[in-house]
VEXDREN-2710 file (C-alpha; in Angstrom, 1 decimal):
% VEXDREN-2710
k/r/px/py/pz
1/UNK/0.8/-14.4/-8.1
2/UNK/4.1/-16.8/-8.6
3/UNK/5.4/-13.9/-10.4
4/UNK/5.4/-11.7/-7.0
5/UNK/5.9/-14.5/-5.0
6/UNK/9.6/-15.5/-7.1
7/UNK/10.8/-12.4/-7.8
8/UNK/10.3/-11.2/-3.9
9/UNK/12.6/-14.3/-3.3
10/UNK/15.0/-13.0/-5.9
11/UNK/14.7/-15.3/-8.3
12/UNK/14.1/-15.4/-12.5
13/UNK/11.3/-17.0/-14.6
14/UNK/13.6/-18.4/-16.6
15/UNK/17.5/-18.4/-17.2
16/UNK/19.1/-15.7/-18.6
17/UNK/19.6/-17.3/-21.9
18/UNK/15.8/-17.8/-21.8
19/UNK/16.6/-21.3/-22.8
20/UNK/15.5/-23.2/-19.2
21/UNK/13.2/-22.6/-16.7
22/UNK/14.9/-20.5/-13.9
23/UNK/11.9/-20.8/-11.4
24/UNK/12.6/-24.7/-10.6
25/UNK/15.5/-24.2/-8.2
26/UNK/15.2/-23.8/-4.1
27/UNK/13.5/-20.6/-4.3
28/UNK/11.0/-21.6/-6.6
29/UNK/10.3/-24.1/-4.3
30/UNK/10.2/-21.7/-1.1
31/UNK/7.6/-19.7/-3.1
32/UNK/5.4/-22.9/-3.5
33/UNK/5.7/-23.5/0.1
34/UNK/5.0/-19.8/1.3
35/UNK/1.9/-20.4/-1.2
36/UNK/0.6/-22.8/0.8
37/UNK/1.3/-21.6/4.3
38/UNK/-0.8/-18.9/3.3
39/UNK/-3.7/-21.2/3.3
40/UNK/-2.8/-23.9/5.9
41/UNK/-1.0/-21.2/8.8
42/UNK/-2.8/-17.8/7.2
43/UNK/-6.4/-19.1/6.6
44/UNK/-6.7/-18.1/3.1
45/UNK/-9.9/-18.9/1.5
46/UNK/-10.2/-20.5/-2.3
47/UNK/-11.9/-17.6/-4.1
48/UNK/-11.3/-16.4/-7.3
49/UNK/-10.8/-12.4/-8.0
50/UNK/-14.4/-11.2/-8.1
51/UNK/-15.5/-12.9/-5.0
52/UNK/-12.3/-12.1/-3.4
53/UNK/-13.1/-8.5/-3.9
54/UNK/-16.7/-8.6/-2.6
55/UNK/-15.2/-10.5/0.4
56/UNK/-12.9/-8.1/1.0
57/UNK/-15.0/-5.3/0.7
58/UNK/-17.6/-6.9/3.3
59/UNK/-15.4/-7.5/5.5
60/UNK/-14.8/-10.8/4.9
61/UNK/-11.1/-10.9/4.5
62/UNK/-8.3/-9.2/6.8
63/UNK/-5.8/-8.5/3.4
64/UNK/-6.1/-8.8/0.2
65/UNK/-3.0/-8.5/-2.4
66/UNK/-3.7/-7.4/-5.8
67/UNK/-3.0/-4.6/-8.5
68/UNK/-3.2/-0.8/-7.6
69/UNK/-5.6/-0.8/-10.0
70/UNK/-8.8/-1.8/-8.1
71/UNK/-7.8/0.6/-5.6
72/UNK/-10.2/3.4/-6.7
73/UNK/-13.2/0.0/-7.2
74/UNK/-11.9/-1.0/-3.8
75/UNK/-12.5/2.2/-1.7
76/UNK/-15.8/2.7/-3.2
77/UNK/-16.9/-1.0/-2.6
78/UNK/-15.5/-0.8/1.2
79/UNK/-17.2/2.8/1.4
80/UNK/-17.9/3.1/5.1
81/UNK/-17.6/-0.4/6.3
82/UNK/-14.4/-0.5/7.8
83/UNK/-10.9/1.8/8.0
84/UNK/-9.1/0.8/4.5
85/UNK/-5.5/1.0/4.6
86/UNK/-2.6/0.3/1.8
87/UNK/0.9/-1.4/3.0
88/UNK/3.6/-2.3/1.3
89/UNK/4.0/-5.6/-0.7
90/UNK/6.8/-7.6/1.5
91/UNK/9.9/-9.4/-0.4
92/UNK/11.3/-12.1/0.9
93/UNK/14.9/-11.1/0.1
94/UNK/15.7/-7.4/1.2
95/UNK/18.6/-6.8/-1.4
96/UNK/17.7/-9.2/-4.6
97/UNK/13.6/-9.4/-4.0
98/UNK/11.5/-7.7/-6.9
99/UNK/7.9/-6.6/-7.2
100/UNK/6.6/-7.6/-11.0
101/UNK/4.6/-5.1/-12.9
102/UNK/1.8/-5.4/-15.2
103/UNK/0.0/-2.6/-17.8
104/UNK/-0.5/-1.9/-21.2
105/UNK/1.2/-0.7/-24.5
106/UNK/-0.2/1.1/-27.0
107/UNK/0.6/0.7/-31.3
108/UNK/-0.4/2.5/-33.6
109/UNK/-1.5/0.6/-37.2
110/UNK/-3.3/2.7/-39.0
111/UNK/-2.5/4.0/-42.6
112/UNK/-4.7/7.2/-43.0
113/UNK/-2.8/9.3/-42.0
114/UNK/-5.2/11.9/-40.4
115/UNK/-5.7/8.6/-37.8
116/UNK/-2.0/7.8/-37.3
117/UNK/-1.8/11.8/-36.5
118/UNK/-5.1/11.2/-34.1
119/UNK/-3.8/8.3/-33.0
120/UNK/-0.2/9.8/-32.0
121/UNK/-1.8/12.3/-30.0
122/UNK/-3.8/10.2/-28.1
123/UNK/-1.2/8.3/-27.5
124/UNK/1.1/11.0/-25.8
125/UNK/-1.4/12.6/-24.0
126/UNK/-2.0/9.2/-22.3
127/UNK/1.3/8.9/-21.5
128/UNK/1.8/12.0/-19.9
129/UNK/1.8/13.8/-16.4
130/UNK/-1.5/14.9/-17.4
131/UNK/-2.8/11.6/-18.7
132/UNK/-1.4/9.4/-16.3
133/UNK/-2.6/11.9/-13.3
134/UNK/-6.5/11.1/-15.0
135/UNK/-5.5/7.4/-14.8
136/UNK/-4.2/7.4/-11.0
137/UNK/-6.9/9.5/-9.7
138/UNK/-9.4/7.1/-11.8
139/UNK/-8.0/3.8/-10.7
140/UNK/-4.8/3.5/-8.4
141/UNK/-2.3/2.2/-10.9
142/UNK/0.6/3.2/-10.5
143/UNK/1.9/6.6/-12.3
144/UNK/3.8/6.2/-16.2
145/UNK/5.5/9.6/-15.6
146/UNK/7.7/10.4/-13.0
147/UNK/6.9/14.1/-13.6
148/UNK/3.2/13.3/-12.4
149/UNK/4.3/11.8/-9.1
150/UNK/6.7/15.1/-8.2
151/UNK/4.7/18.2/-9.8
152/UNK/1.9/19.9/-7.3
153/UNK/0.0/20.8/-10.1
154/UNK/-0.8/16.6/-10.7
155/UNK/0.0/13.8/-8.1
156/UNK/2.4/15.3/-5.2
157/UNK/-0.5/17.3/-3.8
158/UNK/-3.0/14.6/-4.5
159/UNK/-0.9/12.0/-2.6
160/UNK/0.1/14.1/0.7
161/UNK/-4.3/14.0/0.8
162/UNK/-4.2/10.5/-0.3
163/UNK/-1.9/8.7/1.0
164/UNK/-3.6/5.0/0.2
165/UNK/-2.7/5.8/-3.2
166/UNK/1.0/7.0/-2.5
167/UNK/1.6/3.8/-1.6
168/UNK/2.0/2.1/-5.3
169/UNK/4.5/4.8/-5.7
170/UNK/7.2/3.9/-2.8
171/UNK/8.4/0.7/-4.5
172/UNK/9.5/1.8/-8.1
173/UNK/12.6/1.0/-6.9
174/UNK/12.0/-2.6/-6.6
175/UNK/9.4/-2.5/-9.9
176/UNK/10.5/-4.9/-13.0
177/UNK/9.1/-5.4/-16.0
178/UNK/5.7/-7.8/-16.3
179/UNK/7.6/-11.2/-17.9
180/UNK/6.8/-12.3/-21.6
181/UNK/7.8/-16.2/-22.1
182/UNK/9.3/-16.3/-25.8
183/UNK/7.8/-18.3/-28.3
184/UNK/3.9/-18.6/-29.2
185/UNK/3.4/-20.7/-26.0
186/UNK/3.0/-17.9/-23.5
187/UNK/-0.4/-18.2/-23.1
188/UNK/-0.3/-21.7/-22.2
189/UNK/2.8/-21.6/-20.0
190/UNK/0.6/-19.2/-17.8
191/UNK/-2.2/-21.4/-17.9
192/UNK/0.5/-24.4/-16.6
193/UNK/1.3/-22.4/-13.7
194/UNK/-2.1/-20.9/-12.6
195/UNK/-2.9/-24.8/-12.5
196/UNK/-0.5/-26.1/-10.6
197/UNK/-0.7/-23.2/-8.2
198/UNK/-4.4/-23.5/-7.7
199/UNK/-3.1/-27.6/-7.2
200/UNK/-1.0/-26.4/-4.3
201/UNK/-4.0/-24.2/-2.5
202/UNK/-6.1/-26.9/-3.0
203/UNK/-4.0/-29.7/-1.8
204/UNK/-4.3/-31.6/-4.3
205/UNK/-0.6/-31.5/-5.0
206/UNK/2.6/-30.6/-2.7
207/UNK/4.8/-28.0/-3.3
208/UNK/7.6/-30.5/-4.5
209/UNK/5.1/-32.1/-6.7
210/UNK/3.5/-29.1/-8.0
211/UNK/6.8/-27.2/-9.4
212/UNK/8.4/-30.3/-10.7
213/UNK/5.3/-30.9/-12.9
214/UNK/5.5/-27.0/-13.5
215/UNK/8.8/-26.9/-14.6
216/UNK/8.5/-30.1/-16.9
217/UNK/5.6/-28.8/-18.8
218/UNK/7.0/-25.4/-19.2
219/UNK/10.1/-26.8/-20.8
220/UNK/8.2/-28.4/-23.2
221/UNK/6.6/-25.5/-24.0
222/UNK/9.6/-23.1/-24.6
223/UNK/11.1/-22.6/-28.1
224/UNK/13.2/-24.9/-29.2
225/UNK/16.8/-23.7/-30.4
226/UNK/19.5/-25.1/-31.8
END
């Protein structure tokens, strides 16, 4: 979620030496502060992703933003309930805001080598248009294959029929990669910001407060170099 929220503003994790925070400045800040309008001007609820999704598919809740990937879990939860539509994820700066991206990668470790050749193959077919059409049709997510999206015989037809699922695709432009801290500490730098986020919904915490605290534990947990 800060992800989304600081690269829509323009802004970096950290700085391009990856030796500071980048996020502490005034747009980090604005990103707090849209955080929390959200709940005090927008009404947002405190729920956590499964209850947010059964809301949502009751009827519960007027948006919800989340990965393409539920999409597929989504329409079939909503069923006939209600109209469904997709929209566009809105960036705060319309030249320099960025939509994050998330996924998977896949390695290959093994030493037989009849499993390394198994492996391989598996690993290109899910990687390809036809692959990654079985993956959008199945899910949402958004296509690893740019052949997928323009070829009839995978995703063009499929998406003039759905367009809810054509949405994900109209903002590659604006797609960077999901951001790895360096270091061993990633795992808890994400945990540092998840908390002082859920501070900010909560109130337990302003904005201010919330990124300055953010920003000083996260520098403590970033590699130190000489």
């Amino acid at each position: 979620m800060f992800s989304a929220l600081l690269f829509s503003h323009g802004a970096r994790m950290l700085t391009p030496d990856e030796r500071d925070v980048g996020f502490a400045g005034p747009k980090g800040l604005a990103s707090l502060r849209l955080l929390r309008r959200m709940v005090t001007e927008g009404g947002m609820p405190q729920l956590n992703g499964t209850t947010a999704l059964q809301a949502f598919a009751a009827g519960k809740l007027g948006m919800r933003f989340g990965s393409t990937a539920f999409l597929r879990n989504m329409m079939t939860s909503v069923g006939r309930n209600f109209e469904m539509q997709t929209a566009l994820l809105p960036v705060v700066d319309p030249v320099n805001g960025r939509l994050p991206t998330g996924g998977a990668a896949g390695m290959l470790t093994a030493r037989d080598a009849a499993k390394r050749e198994a492996a391989w193959k598996f690993l290109r077919f899910s990687t390809s248009a036809e692959g990654t059409t079985l993956m959008v049709k199945n899910t949402g997510y958004v296509p690893t294959n740019q052949l997928a999206i323009d070829d009839p015989r995978y995703l063009s037809e499929f998406y003039r029929e759905n367009p809810l699922f054509k949405t994900a695709t109209m903002q590659v432009g604006r797609m960077v990669p999901w951001y790895a801290f360096p270091g061993t500490n990633s795992v808890r730098v994400t945990e540092v910001m998840v908390n002082n986020m859920a501070r900010v919904v909560e109130g337990n915490a302003t904005p201010e407060v919330a990124l300055a605290d953010m920003a000083s534990e996260v520098r403590r947990l970033l590699p130190r170099r000489g």
